[in-house]
N, C-alpha and C positions, 0 to 999 in steps of 0.2 A: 671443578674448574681450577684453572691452574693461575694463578695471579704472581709468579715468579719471573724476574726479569732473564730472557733467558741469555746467554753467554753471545749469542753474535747481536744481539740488540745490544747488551752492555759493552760491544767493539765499536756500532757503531755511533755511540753517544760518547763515547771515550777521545772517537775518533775527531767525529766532530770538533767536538770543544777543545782540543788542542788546537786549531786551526783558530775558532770562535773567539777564544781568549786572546789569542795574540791582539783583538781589538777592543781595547777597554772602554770607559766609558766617556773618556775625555775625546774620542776619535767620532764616536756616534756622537756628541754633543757639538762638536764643530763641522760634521755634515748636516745637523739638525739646524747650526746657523749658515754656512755658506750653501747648502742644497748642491752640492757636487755627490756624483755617483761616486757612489763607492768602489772604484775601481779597481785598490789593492784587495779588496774586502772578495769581491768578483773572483778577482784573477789567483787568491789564494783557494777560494773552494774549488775551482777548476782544478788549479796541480796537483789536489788531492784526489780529483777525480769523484766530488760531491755532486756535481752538477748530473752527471749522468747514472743515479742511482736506481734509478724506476727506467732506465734505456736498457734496449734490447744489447745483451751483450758483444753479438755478431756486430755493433755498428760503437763497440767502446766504450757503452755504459755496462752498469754491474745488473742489471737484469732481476731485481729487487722488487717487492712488491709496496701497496701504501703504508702498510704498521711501519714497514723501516725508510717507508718517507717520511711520516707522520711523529719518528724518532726524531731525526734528522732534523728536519724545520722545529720540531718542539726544542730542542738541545741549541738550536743558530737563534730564537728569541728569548731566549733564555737569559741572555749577559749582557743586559745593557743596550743592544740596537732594537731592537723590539719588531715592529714591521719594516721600517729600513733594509733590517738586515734579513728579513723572513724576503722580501719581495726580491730581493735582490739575485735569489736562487730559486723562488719559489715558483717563478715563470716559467723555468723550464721544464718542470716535473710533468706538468700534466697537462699546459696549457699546447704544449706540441703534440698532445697525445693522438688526434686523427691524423699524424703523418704516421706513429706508428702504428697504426691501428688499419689505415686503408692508404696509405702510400703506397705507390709502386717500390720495387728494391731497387729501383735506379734513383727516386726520389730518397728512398733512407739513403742511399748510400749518398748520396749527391748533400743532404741536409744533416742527420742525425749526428755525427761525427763532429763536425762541428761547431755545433750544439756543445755537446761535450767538454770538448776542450775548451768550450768559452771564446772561442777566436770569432763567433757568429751571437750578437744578441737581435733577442725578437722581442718586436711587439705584437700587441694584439686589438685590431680594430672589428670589435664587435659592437661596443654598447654604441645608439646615437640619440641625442637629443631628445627626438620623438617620438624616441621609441621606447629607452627604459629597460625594462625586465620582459616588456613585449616585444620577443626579440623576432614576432613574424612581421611587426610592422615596421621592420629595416625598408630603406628607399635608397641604399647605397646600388648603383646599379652598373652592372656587370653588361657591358652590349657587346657580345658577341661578333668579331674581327675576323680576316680571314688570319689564321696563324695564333690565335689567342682573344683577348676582350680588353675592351676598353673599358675603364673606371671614372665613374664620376659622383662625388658623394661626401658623407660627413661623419665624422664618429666624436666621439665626448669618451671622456676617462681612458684614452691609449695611454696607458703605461710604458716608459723610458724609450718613448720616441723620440726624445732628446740625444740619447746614446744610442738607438737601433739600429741595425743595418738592415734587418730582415721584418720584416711586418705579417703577423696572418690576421687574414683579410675577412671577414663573413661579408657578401653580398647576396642581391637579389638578381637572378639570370633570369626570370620570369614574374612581371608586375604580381603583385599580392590579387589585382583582383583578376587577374586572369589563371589564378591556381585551384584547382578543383580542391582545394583544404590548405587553410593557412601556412602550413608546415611547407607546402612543396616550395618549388623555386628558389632553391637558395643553395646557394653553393659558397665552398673554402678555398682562397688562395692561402699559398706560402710564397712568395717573393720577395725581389727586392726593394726595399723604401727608398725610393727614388724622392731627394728632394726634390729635385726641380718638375716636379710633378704633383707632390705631398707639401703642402704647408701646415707646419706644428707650428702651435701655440700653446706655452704651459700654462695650468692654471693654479694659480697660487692655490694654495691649501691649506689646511689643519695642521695636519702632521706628514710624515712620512715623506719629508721635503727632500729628502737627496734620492728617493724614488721617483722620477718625474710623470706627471698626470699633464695629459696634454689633449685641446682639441684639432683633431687634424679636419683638411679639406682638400676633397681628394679632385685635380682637376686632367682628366684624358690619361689618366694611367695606364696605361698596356703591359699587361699582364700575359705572356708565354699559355700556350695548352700548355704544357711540360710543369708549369707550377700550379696546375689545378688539381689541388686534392680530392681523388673519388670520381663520383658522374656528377657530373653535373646535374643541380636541383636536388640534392641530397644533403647537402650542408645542416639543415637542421638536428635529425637524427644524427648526424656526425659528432656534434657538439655535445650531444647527451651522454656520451662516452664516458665525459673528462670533469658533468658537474657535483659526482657525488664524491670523488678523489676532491676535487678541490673543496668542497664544502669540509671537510676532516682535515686539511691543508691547516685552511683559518681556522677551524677551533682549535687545533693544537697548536697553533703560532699565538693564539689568543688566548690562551689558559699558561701558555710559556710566561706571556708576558704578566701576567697578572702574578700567577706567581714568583717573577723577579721583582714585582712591584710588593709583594706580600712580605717577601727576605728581607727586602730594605725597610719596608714601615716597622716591623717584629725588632730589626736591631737598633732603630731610632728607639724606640720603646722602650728595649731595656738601657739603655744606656742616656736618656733622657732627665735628666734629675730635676723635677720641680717641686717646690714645696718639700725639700729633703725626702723625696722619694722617686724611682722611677716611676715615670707614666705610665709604663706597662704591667706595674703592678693595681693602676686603676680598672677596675672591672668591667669601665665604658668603654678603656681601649682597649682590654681583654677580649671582651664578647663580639665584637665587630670584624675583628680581625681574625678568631676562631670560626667563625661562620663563612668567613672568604676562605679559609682553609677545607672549608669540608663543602664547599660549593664549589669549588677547582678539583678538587678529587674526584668527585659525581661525575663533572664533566670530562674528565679527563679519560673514566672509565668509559663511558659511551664513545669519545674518540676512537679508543681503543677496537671496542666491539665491534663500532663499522667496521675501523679499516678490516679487522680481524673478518667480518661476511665479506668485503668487497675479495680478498686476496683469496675463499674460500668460494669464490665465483657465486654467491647468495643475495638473493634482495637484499640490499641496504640503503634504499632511500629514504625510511622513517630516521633508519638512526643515524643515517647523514647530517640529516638536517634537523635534527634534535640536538647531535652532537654541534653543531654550528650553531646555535639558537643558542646554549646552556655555555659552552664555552665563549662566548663573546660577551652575553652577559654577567656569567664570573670575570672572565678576565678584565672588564670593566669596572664592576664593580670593586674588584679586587683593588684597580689602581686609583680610584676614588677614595676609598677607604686609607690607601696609604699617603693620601696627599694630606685626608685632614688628619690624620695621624700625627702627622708633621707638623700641622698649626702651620702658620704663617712662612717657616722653611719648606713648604708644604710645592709653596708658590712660587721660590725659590729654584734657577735652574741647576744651582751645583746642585742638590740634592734628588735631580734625575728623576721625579718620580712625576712633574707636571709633565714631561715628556712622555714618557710614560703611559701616561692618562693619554694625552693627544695622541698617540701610535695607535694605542688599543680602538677607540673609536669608530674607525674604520671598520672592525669586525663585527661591527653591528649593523652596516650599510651594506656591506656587500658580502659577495659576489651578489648575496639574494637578502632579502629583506626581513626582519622578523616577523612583520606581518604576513611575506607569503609563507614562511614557513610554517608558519600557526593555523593559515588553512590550509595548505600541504595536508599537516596532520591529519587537521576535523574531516577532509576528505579524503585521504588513503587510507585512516589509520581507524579515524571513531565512524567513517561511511555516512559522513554528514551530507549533506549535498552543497553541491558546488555555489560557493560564493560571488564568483568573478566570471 
């Protein structure tokens, strides 16, 4: 096995983080207190042409697989913005992935571009209320118009619908109990977020505050045939495309972060002088902080390995979501570790690292759960029987 970084990963982490560094950490600290979107942050991976790295090249992007996404987003949480800055380009990677996957080429051509260029942000109205990670018992409902369908419905956690112009949409085109299997009836738009139709409300949060998390409510929305992705009642299976790219997304934005949070506790450490010695020559900050180093490496390698099966077209759902599970947990603990590191500047916002802790957080909530992915496991993996 070959574990050498090879020469176009090292261009495109190079690349990255020229772009990345131009925003230090005083920039993500004052979107962390006023929660504005990072708009030059946006509009700088655009000109570089970051946004459309996993895009079909015929429509602008460079036609890349997930290791050199999984590069990419590891390299943009890497310096200080943590999920701020991971979320802020990580929408576009795979969360539009059923347009390119079953869009018509009048739809790529009409959407995908841009995408790209950044002149186009989307959101995504999938999760609702009552529904969770149970994503057949959505009630957002789709009633079928002449010329397209009418929307009526509710979603929780739409991300930067504050800033969106474009929304894709998971509904139900057929009641759940009128579906001969949970799965049917459901189907994807991509359209326009029409306010005057769409009411967002943000919901305060933890962290990840210049990322906006909002509940929308969706009332007579009309929605074009022309923006439905696929056949209609196929939405579900649609969306399985894009959940094991993302689940490798957030461990490597998660394991990024931890280890930016590990850099800074390791150089408080040495250069901390108590008691006429550094701290870091004590053994109890020693062995804590070596153990997040070698528990962010573990994870980092299973990153690796999915994306490595998903790009070589191979089952990779165990170590999707192992590598999700193991990187969220390091990179937590990682940034745990460097708060008490710190002692009481720990708690402290110049020293960046309670930040930190709050960004990382998240990647233990979502997209999926730790607990379903622990029975994920026990039933694909050890052929336990099904818990749920």
């Amino acid at each position: 096995m070959d574990f050498s970084v090879s020469e176009d990963h090292r261009a495109i982490r190079d690349g990255v983080s020229g772009v990345v560094r131009k925003f230090d950490d005083e920039y993500w600290l004052a979107r962390d207190d006023d929660g504005e979107f990072p708009r030059e942050f946006h509009r700088a991976m655009a000109d570089a042409g970051w946004l459309g790295i996993t895009m079909p090249t015929e429509y602008g992007g460079s036609g890349l697989g997930v290791a050199e996404a999984v590069i990419m987003l590891h390299e943009v949480a890497s310096h200080g913005g943590g999920m701020a800055s991971a979320s802020t380009v990580h929408i576009n990677l795979f969360g539009p992935h059923p347009i390119v996957v079953f869009g018509t080429p009048e739809q790529k051509q009409r959407w995908i571009p841009r995408l790209v260029e950044g002149k186009d942000q989307c959101c995504f109205g999938f999760t609702e209320p009552d529904a969770g990670l149970n994503t057949t018992a959505i009630k957002t409902f789709a009633q079928k118009v002449p010329g397209g369908y009418v929307v009526n419905g509710q979603k929780v956690w739409t991300s930067t619908a504050q800033v969106a112009n474009k929304i894709m949409l998971l509904t139900r085109t057929t009641k759940l109990e009128d579906c001969a299997r949970p799965t049917d009836g459901i189907t994807i738009f991509y359209t326009d977020l029409d306010r005057s139709k769409i009411d967002v409300h943000r919901i305060a949060k933890m962290g990840r505050k210049a990322v906006d998390s909002n509940s929308i409510f969706i009332d007579g929305l009309f929605i074009p045939d022309g923006d439905r992705i696929g056949e209609e009642g196929k939405g579900f299976s649609y969306i399985l495309h894009s959940l094991n790219p993302e689940r490798l997304l957030v461990a490597a934005e998660a394991v990024a972060i931890g280890q930016d949070a590990l850099r800074r506790a390791t150089k408080y450490a040495r250069e901390r002088v108590v008691f006429d010695r550094p701290i870091g020559q004590n053994q109890g900050i020693q062995h804590p902080l070596a153990e997040r180093w070698m528990a962010l490496e573990a994870a980092w390698n299973m990153v690796m390995k999915g994306a490595w099966l998903y790009d070589q077209h191979l089952p990779c759902g165990a170590e999707a979501n192992a590598a999700k599970f193991l990187g969220a947990r390091a990179g937590f603990d990682s940034c745990m570790q460097a708060v008490l590191t710190h002692g009481g500047f720990g708690y402290a916002k110049e020293y960046h690292v309670e930040r930190l802790l709050r960004e990382v957080t998240i990647t233990r909530i979502a997209p999926v759960t730790e607990q379903l992915i622990l029975s994920f496991i026990a039933e694909k993996v050890l052929e336990l029987p099904r818990s749920y």
